[in-house]
C-alpha positions as CSV (number, residue, x, y, z in Angstrom):
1,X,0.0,0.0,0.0
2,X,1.1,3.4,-0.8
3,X,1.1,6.8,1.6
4,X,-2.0,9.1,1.5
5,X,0.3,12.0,0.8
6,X,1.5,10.4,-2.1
7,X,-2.1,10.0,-3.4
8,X,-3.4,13.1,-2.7
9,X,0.2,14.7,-4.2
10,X,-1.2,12.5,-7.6
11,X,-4.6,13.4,-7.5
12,X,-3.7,17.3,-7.7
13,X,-1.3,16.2,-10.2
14,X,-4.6,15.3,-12.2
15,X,-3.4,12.0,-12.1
16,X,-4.9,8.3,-11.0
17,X,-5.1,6.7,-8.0
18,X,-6.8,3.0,-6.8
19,X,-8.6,2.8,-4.0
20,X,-9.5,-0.5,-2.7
21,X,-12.5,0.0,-0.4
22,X,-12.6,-3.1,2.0
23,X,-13.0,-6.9,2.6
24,X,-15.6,-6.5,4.9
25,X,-18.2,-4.3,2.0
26,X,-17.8,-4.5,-1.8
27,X,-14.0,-5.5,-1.4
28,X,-13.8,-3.6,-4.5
29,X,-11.1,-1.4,-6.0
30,X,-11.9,1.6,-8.3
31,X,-9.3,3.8,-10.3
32,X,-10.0,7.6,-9.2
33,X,-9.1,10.6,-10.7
34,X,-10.6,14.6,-10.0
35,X,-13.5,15.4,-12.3
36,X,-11.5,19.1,-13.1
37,X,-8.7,17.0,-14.9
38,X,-10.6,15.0,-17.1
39,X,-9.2,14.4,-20.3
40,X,-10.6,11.8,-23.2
41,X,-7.4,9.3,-22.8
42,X,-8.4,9.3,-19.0
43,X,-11.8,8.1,-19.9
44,X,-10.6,5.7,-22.7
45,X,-8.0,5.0,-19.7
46,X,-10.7,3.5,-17.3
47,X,-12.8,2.1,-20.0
48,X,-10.1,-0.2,-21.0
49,X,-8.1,-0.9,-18.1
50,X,-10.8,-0.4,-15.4
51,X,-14.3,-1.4,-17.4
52,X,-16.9,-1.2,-15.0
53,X,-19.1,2.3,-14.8
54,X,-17.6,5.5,-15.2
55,X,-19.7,8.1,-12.6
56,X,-18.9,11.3,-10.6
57,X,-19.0,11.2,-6.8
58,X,-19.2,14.4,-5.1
59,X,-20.0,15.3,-1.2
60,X,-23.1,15.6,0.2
61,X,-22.8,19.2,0.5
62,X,-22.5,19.9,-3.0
63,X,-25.2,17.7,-3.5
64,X,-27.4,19.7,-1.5
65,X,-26.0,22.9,-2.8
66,X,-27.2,22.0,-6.5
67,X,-30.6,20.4,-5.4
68,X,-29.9,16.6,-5.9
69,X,-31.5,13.9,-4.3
70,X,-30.9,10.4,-4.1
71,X,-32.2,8.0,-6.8
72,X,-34.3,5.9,-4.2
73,X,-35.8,9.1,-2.4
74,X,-37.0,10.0,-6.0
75,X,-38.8,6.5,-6.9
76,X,-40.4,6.5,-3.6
77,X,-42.3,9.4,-4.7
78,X,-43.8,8.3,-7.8
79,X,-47.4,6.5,-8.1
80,X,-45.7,3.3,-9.5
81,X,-45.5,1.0,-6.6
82,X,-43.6,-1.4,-8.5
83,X,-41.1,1.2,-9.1
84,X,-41.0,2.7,-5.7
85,X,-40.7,-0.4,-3.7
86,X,-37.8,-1.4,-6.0
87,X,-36.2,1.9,-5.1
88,X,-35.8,0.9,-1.8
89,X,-33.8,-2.0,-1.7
90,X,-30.5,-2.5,-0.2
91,X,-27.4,-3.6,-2.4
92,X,-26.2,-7.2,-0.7
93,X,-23.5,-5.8,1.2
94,X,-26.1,-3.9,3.1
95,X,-25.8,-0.4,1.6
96,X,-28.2,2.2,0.5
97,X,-27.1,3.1,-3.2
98,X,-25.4,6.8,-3.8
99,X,-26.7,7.2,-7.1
100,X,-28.8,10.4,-8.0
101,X,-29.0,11.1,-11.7
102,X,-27.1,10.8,-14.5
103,X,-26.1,13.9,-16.8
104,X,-24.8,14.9,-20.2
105,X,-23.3,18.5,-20.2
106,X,-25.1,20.4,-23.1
107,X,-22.3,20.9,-25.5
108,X,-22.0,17.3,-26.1
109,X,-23.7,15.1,-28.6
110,X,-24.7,11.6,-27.7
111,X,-23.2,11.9,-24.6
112,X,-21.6,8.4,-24.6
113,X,-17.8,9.2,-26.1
114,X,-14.8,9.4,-24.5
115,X,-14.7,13.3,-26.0
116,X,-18.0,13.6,-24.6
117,X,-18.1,12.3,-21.3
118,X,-14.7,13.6,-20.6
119,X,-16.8,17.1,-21.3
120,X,-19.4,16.4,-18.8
121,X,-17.5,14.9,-16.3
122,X,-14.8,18.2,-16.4
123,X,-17.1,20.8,-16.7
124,X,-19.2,19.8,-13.6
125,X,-15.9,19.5,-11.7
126,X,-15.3,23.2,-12.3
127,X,-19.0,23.6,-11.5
128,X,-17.6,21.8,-8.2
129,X,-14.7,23.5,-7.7
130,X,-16.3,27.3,-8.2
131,X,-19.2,26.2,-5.7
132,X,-22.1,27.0,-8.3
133,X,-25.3,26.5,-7.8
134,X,-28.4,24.2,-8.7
135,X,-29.3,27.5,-11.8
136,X,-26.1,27.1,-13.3
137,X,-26.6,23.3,-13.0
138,X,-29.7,23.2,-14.8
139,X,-28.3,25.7,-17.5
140,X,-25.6,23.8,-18.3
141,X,-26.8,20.4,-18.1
142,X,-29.6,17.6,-18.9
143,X,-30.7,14.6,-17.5
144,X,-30.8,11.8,-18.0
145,X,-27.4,11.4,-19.7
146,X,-24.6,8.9,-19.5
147,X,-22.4,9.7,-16.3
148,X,-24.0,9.3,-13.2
149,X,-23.6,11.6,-10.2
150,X,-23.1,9.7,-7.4
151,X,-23.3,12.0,-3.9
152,X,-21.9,10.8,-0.3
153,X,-24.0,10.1,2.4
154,X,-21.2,10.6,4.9
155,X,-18.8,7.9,6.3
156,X,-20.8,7.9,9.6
157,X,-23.5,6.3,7.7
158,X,-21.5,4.4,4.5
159,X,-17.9,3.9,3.6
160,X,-18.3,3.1,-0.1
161,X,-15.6,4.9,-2.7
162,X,-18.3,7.8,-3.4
163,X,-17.2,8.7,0.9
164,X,-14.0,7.7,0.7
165,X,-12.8,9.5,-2.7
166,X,-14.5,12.8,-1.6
167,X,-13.2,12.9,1.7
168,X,-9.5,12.4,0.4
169,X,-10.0,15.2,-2.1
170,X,-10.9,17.3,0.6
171,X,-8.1,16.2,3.3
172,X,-5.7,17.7,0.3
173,X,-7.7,20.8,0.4
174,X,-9.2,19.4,-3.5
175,X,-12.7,20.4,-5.0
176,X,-15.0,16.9,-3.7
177,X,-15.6,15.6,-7.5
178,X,-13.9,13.1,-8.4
179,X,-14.2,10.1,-11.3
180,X,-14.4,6.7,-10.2
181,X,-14.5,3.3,-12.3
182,X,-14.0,-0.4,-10.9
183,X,-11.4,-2.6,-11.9
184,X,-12.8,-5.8,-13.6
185,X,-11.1,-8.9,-14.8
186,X,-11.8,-10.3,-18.0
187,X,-13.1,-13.3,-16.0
188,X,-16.4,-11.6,-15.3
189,X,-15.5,-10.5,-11.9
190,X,-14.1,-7.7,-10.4
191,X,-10.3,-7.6,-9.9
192,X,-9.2,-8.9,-6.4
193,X,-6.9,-6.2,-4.0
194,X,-3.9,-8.4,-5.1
195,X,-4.5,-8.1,-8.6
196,X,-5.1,-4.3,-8.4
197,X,-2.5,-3.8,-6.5
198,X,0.0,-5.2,-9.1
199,X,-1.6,-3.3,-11.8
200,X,-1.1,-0.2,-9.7
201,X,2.6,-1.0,-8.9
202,X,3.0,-1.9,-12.6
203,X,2.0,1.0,-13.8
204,X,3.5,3.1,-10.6
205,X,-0.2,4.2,-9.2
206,X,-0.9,4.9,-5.7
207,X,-3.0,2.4,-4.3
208,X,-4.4,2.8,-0.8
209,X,-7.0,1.4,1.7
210,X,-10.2,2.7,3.1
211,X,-9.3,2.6,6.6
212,X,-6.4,4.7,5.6
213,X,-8.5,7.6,4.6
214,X,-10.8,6.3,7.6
215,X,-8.0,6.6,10.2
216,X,-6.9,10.2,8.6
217,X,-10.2,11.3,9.6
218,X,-9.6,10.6,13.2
């Protein structure tokens, strides 16, 4: 495992970082990055070498600030009972689900490329980073779209990567938006901390622990 300075000095850097999140929850490990520094080869980096689902996680207070709410909050409002009681499950591990929506910033096209998504996913972290508001939000983008926002709902209540990630950015004194992606095997699962870890040391990524950003906090 590698330092937390050292990950927060490659996170400002605009570069990635692996965060594995624990054994005792997903036991999963997602390739990190700030939203500000996006770039199309770091999108077309975690889409080949990470594959899972390329999202945004941002703090609860800038969630709040730009009038989100959380996806199962919204589909227990509607009429559709089928939809609303499916809202509210749990994942297995136990977890409520940090999604909100997803976006496209307006400038794009389809949304989906890495040129594209790289757009949306930069422009709301210098959204992020200059504290705007829900008006600018709604000028600038649309829903639904293909990155999904994902907001924390604090490590008192869940220490998934959307806590963790946010809460490193802002022990470095970074703007709480961040890219995450888990690392999948081409077995059909997701990579294990070993083999993570040696594709961070390959590659010379940091790669930390949870409970390192947990015990920071302390």
């Amino acid at each position: 495992m590698d330092s937390l300075e050292k990950a927060v000095s490659a996170l400002r850097r605009g570069e990635f970082i692996i965060i594995h999140d624990g054994k005792g929850r997903e036991n999963e490990a997602d390739m990190v990055f700030l939203a500000e520094k996006a770039t199309p080869e770091k999108i077309r980096t975690m889409r080949k070498d990470a594959g899972g689902l390329i999202c945004i996680a941002t703090d609860r207070e800038t969630g709040e600030r730009l009038g989100l709410e959380f996806a199962n909050e919204t589909l227990a409002k509607t009429s559709n009972k089928v939809i609303a009681a499916m809202g509210q499950m749990r994942m297995k591990y136990g977890d409520m689900p940090a999604f909100t929506i997803s976006i496209n910033h307006l400038s794009t096209f389809t949304g989906i490329t890495d040129i594209d998504r790289a757009k949306t996913i930069r422009e709301f972290g210098l959204l992020t980073k200059r504290k705007g508001g829900s008006g600018e939000f709604k000028r600038d983008f649309r829903a639904i779209g293909h990155v999904f926002l994902l907001v924390g709902r604090g490590l008192d209540v869940r220490r998934g990567h959307t806590e963790l990630s946010a809460e490193l950015a802002k022990l470095g004194k970074m703007t709480p938006a961040l890219v995450l992606c888990e690392m999948l095997s081409d077995t059909g699962r997701a990579l294990t901390e070993k083999e993570a870890e040696a594709y961070a040391r390959k590659r010379r990524i940091p790669f930390i622990e949870g409970k390192q950003i947990i015990g920071a906090l302390q």
